[in-house]
mmCIF file of the N, C-alpha and C atoms, coordinates in Angstrom:
data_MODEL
# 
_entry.id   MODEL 
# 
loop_
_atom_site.group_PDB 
_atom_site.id 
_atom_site.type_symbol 
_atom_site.label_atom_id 
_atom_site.label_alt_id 
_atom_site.label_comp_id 
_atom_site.label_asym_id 
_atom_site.label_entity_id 
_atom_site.label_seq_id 
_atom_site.pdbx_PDB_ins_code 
_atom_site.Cartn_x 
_atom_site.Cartn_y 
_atom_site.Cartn_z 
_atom_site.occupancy 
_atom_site.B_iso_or_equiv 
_atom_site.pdbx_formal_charge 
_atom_site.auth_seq_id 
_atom_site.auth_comp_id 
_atom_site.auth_asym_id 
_atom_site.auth_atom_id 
_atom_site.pdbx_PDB_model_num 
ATOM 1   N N  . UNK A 1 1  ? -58.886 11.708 18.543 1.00 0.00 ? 1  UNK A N  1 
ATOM 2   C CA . UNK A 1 1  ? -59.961 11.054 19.237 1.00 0.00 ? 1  UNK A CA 1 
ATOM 3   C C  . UNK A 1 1  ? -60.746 12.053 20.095 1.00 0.00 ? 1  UNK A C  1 
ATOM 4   N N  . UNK A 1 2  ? -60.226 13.217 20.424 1.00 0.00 ? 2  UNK A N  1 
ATOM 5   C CA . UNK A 1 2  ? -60.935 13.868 21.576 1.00 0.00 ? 2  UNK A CA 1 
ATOM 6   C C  . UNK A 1 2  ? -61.510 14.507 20.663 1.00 0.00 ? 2  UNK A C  1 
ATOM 7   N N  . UNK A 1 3  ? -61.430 15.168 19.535 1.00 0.00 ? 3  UNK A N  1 
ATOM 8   C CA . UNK A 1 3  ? -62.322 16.090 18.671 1.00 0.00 ? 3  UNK A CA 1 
ATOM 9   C C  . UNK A 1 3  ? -63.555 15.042 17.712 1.00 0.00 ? 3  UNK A C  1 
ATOM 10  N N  . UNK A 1 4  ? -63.473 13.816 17.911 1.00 0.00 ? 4  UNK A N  1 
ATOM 11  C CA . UNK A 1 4  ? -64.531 12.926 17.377 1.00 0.00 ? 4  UNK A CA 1 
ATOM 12  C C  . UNK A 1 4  ? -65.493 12.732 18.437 1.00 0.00 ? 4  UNK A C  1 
ATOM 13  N N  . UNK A 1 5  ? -65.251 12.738 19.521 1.00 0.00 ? 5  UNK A N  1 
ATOM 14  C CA . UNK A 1 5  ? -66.240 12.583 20.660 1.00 0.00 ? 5  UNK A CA 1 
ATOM 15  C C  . UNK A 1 5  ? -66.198 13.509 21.562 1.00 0.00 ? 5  UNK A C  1 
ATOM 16  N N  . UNK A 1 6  ? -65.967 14.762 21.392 1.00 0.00 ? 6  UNK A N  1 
ATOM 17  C CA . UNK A 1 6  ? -66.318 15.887 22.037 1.00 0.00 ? 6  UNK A CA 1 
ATOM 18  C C  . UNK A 1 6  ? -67.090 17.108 21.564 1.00 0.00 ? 6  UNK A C  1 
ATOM 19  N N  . UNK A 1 7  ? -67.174 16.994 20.003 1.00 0.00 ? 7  UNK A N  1 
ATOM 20  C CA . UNK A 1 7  ? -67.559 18.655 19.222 1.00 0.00 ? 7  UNK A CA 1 
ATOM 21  C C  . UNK A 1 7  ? -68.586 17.485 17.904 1.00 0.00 ? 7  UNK A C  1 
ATOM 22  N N  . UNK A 1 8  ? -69.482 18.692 17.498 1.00 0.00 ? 8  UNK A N  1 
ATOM 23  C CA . UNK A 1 8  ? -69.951 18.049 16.701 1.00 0.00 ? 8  UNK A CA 1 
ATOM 24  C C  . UNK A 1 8  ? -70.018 18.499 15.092 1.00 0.00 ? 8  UNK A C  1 
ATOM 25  N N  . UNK A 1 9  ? -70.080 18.241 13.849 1.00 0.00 ? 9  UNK A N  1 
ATOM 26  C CA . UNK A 1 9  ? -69.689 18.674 12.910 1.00 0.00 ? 9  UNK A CA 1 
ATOM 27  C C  . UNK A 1 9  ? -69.947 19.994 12.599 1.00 0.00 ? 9  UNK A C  1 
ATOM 28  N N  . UNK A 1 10 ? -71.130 20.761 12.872 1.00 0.00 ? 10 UNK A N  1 
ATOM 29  C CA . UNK A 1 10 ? -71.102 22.074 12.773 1.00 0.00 ? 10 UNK A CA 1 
ATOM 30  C C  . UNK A 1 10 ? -70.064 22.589 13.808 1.00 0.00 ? 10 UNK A C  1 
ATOM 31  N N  . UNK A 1 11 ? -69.970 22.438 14.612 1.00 0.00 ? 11 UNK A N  1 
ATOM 32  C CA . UNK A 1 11 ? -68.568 23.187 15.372 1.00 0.00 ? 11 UNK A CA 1 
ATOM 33  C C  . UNK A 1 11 ? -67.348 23.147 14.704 1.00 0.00 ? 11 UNK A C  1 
ATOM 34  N N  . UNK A 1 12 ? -67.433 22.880 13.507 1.00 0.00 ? 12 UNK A N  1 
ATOM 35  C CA . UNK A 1 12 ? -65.885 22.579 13.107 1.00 0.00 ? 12 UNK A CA 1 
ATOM 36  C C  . UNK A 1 12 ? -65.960 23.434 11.842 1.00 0.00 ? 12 UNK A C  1 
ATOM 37  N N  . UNK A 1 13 ? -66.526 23.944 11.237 1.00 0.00 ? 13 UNK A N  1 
ATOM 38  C CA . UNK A 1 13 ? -66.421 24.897 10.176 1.00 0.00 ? 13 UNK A CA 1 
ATOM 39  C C  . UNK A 1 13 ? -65.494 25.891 10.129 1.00 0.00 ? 13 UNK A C  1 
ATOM 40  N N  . UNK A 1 14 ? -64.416 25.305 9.330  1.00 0.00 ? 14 UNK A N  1 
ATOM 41  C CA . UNK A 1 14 ? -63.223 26.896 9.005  1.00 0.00 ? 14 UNK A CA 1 
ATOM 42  C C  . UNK A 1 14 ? -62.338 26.585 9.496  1.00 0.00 ? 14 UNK A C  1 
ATOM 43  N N  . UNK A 1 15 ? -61.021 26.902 9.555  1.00 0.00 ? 15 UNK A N  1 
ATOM 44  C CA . UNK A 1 15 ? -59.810 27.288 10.136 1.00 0.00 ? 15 UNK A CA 1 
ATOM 45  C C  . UNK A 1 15 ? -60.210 27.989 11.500 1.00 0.00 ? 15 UNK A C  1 
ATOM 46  N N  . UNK A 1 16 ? -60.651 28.693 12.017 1.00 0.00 ? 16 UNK A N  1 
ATOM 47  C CA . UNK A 1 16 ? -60.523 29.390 13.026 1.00 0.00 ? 16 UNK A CA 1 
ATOM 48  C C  . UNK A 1 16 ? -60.771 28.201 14.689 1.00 0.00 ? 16 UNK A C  1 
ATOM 49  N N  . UNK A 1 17 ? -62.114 27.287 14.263 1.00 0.00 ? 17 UNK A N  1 
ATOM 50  C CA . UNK A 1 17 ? -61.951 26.115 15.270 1.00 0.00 ? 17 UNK A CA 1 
ATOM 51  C C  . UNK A 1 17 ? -60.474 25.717 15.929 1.00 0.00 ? 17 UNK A C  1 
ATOM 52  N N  . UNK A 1 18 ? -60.214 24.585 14.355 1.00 0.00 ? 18 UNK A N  1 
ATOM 53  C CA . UNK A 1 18 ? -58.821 24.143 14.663 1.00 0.00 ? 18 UNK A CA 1 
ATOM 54  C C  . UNK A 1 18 ? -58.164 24.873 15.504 1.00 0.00 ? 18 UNK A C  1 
ATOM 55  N N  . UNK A 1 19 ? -57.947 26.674 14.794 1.00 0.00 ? 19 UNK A N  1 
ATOM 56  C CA . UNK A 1 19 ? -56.713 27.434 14.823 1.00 0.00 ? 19 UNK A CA 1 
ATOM 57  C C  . UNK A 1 19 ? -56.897 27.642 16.636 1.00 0.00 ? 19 UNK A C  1 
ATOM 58  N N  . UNK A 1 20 ? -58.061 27.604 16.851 1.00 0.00 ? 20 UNK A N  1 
ATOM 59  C CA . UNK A 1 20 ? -58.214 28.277 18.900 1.00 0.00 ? 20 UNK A CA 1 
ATOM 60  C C  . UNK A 1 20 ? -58.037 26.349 19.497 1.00 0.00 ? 20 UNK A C  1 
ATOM 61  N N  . UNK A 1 21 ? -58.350 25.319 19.417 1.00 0.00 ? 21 UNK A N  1 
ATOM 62  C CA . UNK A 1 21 ? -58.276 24.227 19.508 1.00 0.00 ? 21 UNK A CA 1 
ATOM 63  C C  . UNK A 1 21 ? -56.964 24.135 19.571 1.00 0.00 ? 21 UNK A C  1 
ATOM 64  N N  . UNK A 1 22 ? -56.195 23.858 18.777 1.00 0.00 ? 22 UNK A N  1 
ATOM 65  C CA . UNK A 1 22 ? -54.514 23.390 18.621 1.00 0.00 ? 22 UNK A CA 1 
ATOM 66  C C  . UNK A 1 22 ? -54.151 24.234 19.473 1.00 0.00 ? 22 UNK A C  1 
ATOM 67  N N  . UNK A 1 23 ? -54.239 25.767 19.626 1.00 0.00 ? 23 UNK A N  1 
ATOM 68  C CA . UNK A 1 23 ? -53.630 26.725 20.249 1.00 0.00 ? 23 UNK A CA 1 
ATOM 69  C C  . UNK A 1 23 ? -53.850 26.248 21.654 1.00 0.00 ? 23 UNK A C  1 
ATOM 70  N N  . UNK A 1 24 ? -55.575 25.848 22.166 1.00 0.00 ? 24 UNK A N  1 
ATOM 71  C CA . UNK A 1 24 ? -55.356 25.455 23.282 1.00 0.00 ? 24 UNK A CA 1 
ATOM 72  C C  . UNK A 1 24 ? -54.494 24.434 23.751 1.00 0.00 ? 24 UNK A C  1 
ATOM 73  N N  . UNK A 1 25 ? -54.735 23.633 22.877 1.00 0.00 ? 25 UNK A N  1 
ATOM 74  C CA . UNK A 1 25 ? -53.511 22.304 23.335 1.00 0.00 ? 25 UNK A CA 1 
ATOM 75  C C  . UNK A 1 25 ? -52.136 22.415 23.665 1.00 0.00 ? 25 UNK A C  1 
ATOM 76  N N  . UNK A 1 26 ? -51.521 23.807 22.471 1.00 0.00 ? 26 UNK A N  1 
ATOM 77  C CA . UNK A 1 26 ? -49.762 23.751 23.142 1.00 0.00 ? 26 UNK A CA 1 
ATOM 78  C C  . UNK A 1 26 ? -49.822 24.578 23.703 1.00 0.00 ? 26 UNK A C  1 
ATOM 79  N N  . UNK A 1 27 ? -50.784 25.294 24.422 1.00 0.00 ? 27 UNK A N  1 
ATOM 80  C CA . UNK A 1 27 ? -50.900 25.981 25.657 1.00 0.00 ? 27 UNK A CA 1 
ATOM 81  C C  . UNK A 1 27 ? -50.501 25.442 26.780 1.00 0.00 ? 27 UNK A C  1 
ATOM 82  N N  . UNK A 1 28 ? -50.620 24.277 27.162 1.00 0.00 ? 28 UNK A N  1 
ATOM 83  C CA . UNK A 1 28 ? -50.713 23.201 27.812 1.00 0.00 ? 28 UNK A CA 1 
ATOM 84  C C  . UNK A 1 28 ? -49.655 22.699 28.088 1.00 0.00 ? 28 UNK A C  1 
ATOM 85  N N  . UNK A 1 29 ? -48.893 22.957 27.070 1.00 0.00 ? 29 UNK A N  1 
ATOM 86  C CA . UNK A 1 29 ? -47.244 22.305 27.160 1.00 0.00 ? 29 UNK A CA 1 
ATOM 87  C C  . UNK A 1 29 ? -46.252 22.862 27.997 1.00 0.00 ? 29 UNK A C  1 
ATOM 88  N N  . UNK A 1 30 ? -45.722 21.952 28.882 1.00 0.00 ? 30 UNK A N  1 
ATOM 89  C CA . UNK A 1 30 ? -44.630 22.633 29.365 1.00 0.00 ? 30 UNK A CA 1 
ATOM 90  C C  . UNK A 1 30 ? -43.236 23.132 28.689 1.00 0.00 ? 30 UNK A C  1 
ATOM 91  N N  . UNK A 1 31 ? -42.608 24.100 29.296 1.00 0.00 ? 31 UNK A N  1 
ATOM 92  C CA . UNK A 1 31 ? -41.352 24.300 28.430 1.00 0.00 ? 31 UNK A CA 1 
ATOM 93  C C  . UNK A 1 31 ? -41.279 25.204 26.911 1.00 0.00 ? 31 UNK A C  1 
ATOM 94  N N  . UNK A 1 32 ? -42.276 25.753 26.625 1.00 0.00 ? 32 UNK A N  1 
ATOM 95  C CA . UNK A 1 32 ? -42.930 26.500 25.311 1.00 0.00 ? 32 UNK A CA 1 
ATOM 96  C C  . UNK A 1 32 ? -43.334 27.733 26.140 1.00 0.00 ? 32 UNK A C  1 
ATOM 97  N N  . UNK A 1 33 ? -42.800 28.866 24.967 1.00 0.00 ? 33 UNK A N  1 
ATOM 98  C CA . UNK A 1 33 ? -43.735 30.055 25.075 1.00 0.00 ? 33 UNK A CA 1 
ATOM 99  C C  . UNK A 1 33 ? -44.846 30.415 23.863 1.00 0.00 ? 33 UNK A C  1 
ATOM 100 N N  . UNK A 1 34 ? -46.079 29.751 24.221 1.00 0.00 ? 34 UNK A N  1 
ATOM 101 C CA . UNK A 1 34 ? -47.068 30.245 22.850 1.00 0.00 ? 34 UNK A CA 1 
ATOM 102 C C  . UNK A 1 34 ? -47.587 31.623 22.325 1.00 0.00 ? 34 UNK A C  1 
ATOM 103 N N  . UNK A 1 35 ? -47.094 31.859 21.154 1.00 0.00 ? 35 UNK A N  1 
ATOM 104 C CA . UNK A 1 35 ? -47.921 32.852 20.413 1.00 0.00 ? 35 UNK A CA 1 
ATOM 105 C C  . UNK A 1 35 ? -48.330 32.459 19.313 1.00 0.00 ? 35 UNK A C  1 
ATOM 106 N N  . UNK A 1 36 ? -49.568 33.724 18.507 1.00 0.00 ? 36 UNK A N  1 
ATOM 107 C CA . UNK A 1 36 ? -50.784 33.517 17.996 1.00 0.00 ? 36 UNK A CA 1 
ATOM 108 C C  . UNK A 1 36 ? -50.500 34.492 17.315 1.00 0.00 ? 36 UNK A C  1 
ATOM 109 N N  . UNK A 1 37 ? -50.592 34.144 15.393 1.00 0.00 ? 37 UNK A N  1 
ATOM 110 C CA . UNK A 1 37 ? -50.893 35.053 14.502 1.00 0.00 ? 37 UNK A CA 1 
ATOM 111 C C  . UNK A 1 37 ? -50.133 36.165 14.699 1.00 0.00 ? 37 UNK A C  1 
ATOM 112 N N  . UNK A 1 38 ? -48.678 36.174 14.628 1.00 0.00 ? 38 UNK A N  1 
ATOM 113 C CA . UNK A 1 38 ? -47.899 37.071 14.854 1.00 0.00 ? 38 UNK A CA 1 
ATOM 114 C C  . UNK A 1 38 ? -47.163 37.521 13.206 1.00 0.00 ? 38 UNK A C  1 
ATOM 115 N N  . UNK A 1 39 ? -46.494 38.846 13.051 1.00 0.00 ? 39 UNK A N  1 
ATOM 116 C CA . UNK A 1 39 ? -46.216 38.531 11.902 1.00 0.00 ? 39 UNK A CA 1 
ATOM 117 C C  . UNK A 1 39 ? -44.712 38.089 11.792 1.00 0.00 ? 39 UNK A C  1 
ATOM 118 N N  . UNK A 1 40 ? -44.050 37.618 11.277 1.00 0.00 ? 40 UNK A N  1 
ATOM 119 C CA . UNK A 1 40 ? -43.010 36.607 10.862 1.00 0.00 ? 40 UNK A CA 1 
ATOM 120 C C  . UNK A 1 40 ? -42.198 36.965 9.194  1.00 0.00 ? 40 UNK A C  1 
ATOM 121 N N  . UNK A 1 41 ? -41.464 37.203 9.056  1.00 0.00 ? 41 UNK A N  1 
ATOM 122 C CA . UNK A 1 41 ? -40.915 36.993 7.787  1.00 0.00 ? 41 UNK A CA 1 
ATOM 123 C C  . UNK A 1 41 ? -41.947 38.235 6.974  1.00 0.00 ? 41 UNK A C  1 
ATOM 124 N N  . UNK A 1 42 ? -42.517 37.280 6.054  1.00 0.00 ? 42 UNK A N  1 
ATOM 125 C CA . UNK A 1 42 ? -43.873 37.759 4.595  1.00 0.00 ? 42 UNK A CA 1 
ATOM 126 C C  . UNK A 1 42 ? -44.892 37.920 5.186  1.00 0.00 ? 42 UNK A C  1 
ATOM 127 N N  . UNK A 1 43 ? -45.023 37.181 6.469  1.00 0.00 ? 43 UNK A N  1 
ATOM 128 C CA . UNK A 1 43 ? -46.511 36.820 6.161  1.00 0.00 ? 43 UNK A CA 1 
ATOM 129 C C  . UNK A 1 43 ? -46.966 36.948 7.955  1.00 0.00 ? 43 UNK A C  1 
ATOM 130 N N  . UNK A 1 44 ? -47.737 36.143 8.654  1.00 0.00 ? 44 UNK A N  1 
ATOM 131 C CA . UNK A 1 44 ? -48.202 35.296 9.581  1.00 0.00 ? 44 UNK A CA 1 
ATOM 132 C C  . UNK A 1 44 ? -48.178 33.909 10.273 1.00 0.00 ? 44 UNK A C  1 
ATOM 133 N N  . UNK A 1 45 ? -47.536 33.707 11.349 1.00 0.00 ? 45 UNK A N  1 
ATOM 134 C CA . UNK A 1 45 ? -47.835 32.437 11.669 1.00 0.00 ? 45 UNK A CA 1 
ATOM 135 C C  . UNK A 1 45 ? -49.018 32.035 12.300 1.00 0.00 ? 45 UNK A C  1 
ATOM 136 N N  . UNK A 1 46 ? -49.575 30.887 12.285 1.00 0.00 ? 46 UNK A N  1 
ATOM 137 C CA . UNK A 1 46 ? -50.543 30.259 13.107 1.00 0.00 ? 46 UNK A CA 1 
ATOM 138 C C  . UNK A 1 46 ? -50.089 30.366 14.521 1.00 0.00 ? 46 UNK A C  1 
ATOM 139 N N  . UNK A 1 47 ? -49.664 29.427 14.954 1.00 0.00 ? 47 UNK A N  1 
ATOM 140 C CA . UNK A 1 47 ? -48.904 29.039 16.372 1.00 0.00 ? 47 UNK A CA 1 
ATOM 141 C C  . UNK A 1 47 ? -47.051 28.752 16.184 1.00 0.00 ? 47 UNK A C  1 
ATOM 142 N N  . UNK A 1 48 ? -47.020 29.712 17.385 1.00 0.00 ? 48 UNK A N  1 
ATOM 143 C CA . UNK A 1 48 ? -45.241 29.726 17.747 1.00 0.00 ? 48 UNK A CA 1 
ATOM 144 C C  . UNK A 1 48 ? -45.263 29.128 19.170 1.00 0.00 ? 48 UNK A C  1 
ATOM 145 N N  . UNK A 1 49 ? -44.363 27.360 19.091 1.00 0.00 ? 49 UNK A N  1 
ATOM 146 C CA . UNK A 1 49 ? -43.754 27.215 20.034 1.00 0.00 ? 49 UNK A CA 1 
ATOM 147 C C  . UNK A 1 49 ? -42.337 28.091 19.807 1.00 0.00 ? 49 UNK A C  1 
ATOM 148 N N  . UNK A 1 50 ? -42.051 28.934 21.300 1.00 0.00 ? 50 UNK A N  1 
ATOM 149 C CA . UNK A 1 50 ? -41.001 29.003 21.306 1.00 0.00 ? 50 UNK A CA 1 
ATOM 150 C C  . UNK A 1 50 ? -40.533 28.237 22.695 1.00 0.00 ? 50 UNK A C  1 
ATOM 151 N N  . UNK A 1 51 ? -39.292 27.676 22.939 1.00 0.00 ? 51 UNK A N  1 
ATOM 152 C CA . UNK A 1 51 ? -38.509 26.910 24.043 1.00 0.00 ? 51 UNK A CA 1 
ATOM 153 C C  . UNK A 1 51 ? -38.410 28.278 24.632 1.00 0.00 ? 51 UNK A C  1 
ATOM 154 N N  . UNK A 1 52 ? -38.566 27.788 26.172 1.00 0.00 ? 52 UNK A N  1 
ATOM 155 C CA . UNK A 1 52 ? -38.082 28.595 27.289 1.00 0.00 ? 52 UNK A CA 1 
ATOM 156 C C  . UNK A 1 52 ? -36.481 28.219 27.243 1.00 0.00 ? 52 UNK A C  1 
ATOM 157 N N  . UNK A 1 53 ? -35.974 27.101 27.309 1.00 0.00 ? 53 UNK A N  1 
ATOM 158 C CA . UNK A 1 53 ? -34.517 26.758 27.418 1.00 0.00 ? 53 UNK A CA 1 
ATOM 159 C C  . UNK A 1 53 ? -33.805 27.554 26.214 1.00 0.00 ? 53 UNK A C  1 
ATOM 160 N N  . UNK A 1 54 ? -32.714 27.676 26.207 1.00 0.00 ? 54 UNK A N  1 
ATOM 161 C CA . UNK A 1 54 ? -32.106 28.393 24.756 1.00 0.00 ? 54 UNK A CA 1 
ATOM 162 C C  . UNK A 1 54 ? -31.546 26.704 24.870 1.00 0.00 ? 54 UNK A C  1 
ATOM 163 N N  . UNK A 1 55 ? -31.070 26.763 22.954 1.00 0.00 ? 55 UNK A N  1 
ATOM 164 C CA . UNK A 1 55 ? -30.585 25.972 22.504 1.00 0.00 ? 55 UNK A CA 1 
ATOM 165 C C  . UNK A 1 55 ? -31.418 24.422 22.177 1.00 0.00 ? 55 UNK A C  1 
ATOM 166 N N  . UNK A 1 56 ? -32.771 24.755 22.555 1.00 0.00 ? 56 UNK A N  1 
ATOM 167 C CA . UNK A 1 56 ? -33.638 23.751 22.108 1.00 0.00 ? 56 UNK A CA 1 
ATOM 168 C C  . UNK A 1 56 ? -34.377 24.031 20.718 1.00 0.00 ? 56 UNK A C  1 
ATOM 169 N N  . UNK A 1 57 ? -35.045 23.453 19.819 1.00 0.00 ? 57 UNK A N  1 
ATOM 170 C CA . UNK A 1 57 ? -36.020 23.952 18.579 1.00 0.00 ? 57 UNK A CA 1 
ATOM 171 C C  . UNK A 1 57 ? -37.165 24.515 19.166 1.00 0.00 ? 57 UNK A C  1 
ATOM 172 N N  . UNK A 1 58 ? -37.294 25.339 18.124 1.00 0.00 ? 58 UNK A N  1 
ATOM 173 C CA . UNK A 1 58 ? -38.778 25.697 18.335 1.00 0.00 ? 58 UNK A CA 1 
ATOM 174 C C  . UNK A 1 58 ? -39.517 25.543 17.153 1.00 0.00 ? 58 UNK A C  1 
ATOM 175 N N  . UNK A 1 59 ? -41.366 25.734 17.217 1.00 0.00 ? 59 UNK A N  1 
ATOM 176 C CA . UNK A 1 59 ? -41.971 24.901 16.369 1.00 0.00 ? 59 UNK A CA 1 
ATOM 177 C C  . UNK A 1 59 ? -42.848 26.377 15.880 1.00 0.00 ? 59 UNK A C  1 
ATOM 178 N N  . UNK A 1 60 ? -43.135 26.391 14.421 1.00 0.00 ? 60 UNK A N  1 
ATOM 179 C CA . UNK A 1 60 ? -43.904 26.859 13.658 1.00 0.00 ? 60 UNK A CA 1 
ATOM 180 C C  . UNK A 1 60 ? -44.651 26.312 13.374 1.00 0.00 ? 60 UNK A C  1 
ATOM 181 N N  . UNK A 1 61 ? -46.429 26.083 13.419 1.00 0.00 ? 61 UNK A N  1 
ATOM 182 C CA . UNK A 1 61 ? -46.984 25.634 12.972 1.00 0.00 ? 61 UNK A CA 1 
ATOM 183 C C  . UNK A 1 61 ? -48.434 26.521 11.853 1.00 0.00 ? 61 UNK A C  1 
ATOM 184 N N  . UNK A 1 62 ? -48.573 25.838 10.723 1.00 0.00 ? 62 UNK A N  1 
ATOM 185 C CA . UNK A 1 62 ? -49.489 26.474 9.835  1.00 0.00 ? 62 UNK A CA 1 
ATOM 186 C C  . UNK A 1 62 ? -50.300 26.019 9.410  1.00 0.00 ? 62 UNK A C  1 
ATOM 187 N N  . UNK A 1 63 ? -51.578 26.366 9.903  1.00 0.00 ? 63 UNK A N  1 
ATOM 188 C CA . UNK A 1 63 ? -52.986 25.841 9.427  1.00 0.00 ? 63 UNK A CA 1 
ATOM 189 C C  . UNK A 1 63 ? -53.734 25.949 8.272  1.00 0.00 ? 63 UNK A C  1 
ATOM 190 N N  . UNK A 1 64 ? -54.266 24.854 7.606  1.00 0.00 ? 64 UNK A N  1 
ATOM 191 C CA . UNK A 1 64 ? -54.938 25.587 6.251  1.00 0.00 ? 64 UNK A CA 1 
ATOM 192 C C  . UNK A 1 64 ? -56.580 24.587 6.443  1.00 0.00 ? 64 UNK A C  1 
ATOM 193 N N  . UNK A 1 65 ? -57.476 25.226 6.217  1.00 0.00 ? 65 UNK A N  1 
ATOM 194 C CA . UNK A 1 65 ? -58.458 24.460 5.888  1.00 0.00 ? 65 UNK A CA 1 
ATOM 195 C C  . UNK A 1 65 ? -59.045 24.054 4.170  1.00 0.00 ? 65 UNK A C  1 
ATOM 196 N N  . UNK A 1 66 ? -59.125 22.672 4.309  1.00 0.00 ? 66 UNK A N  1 
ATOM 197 C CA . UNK A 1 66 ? -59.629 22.251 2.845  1.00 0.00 ? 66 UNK A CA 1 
ATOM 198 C C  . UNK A 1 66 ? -61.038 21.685 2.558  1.00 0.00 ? 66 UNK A C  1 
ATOM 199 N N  . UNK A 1 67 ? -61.052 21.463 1.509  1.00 0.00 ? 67 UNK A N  1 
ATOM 200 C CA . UNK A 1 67 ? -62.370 20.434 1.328  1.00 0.00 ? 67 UNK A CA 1 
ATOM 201 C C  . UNK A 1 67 ? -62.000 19.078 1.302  1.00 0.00 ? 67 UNK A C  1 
ATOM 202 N N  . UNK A 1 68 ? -60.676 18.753 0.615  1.00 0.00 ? 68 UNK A N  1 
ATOM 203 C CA . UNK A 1 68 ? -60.661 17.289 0.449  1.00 0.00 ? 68 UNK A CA 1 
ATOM 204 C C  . UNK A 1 68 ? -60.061 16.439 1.280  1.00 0.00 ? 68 UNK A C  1 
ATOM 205 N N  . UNK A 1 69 ? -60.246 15.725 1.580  1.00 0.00 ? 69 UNK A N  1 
ATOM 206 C CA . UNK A 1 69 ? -59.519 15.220 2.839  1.00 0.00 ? 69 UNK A CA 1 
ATOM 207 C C  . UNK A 1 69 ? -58.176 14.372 2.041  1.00 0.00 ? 69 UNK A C  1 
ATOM 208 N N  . UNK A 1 70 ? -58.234 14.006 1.066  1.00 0.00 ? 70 UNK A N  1 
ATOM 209 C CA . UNK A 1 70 ? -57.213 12.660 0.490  1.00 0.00 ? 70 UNK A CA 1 
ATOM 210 C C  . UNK A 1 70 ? -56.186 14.133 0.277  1.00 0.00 ? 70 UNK A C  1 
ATOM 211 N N  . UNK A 1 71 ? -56.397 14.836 -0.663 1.00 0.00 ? 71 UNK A N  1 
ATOM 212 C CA . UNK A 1 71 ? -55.223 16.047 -0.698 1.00 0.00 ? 71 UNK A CA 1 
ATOM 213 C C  . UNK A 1 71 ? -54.808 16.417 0.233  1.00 0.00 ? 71 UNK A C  1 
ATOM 214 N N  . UNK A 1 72 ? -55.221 16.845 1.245  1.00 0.00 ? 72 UNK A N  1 
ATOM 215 C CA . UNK A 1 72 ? -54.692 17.300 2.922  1.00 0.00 ? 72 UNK A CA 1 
ATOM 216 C C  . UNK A 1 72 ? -53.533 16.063 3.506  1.00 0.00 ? 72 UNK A C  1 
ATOM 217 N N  . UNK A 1 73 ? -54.180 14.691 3.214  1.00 0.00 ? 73 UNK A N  1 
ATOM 218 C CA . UNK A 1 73 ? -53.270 14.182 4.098  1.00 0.00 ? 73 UNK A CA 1 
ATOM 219 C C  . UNK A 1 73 ? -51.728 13.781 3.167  1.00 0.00 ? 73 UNK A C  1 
ATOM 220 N N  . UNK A 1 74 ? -52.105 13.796 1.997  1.00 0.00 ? 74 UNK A N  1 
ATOM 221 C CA . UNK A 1 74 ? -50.905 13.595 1.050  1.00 0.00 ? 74 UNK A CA 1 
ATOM 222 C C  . UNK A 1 74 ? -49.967 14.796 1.401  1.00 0.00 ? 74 UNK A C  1 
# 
């Protein structure tokens, strides 16, 4: 809801929006240490929650931009 009534469709072109958007959001979070486009394994992650606590999960998240919307949400 906040990205339907705050930005307007040209602001949203590409992965890179989302990718600084989401990032701001678990910025925000308490209890997380965020990093950005780090390398990992093969490749790159998008965004790393990591827990400040040990023994909690932490979250990988990976962004892709598409054209179709029905494929994305499947």
């Amino acid at each position: 809801m906040l990205l339907t009534q705050s930005v307007s469709f040209f602001d949203t072109a590409g992965e890179n929006f989302y990718h600084g958007f989401m990032l701001g959001l678990c910025a925000l979070m308490s209890g997380t240490f965020v990093t950005s486009n780090r390398e990992s394994g093969d490749g790159r992650y998008d965004i790393q929650l990591k827990p400040i606590r040990k023994g909690m999960p932490g979250i990988l998240i990976e962004l892709k931009a598409g054209k179709n919307v029905e494929v994305a949400v499947e």
